[in-house]
DRENGU-123267 format. One line per field, with one value per residue (C-alpha): x, y, z. Coordinates in Angstrom, 3 decimals. Each point is the difference from the previous one (the first is absolute). Example, Ala and Ser with C-alpha at 12.3 -4.5 7.8 and 13.67 -1.06 7.14 Angstrom:
x: [12.300;1.370]
y: [-4.500;3.440]
z: [7.800;-0.660]
This chain:
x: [-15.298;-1.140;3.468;-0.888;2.315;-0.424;1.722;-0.192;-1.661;-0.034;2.579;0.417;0.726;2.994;-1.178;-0.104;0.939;-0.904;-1.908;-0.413;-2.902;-1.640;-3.353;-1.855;-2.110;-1.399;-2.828;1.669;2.229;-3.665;-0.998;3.068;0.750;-2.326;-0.249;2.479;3.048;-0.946;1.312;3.245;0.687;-0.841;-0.051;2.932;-1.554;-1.337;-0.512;3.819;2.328;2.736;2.515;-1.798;-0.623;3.940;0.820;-2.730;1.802;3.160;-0.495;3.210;-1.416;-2.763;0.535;-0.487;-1.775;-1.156;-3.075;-1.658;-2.255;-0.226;-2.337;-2.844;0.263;-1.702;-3.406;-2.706;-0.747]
y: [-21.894;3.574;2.155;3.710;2.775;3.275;3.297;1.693;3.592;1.288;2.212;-1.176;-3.970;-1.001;2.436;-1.349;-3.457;-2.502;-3.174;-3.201;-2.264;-3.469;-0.229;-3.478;0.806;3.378;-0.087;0.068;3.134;1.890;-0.955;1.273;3.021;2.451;3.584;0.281;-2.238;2.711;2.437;-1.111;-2.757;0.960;-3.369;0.415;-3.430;-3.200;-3.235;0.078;-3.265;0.046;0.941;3.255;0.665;-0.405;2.427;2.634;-0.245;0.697;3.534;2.054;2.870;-1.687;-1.392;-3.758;-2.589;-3.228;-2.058;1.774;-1.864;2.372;2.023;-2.217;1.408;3.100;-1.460;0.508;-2.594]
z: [-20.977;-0.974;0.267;0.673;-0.333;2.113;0.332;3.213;-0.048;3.047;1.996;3.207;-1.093;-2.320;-2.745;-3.505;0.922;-2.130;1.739;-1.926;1.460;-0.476;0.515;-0.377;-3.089;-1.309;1.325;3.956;-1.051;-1.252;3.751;1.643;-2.592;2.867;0.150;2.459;-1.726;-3.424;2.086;0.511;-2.967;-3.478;-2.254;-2.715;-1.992;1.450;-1.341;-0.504;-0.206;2.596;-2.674;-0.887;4.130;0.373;-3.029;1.347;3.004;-0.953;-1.450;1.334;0.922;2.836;3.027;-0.093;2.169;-1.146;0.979;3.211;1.722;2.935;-3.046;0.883;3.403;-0.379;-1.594;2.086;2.476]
């Protein structure tokens, strides 16, 4: 498992969020990392253990959600 953290960056969605995602390897988040997901997730560190993903997440001052798989949704089909 490749854990991924994001922070939202757009206005209109749960600004400033932070998003913590598993991706099967590295090499499948470079594939799914587009153009349009840069927009609106900006990486805050991947390669992370769970642990780490958990205390990223946890930052007071952001809103938290944990492990969104609806993310993949917006890749291009």
């Amino acid at each position: 498992m490749y854990n991924v953290v994001f922070r939202t960056s757009i206005k209109y969605s749960t600004f400033n969020a932070i998003v913590w995602v598993p991706f099967r390897d590295m090499k499948s988040f470079d594939e799914q990392y587009n153009e349009k997901m840069r927009g609106i997730y900006k990486v805050m560190e991947r390669g992370v253990s769970n642990e780490r993903a958990a205390e990223l997440c946890s930052v007071a001052d952001a809103t938290l959600v944990i492990v969104v798989p609806k993310l993949r949704e917006i890749q291009p089909r």
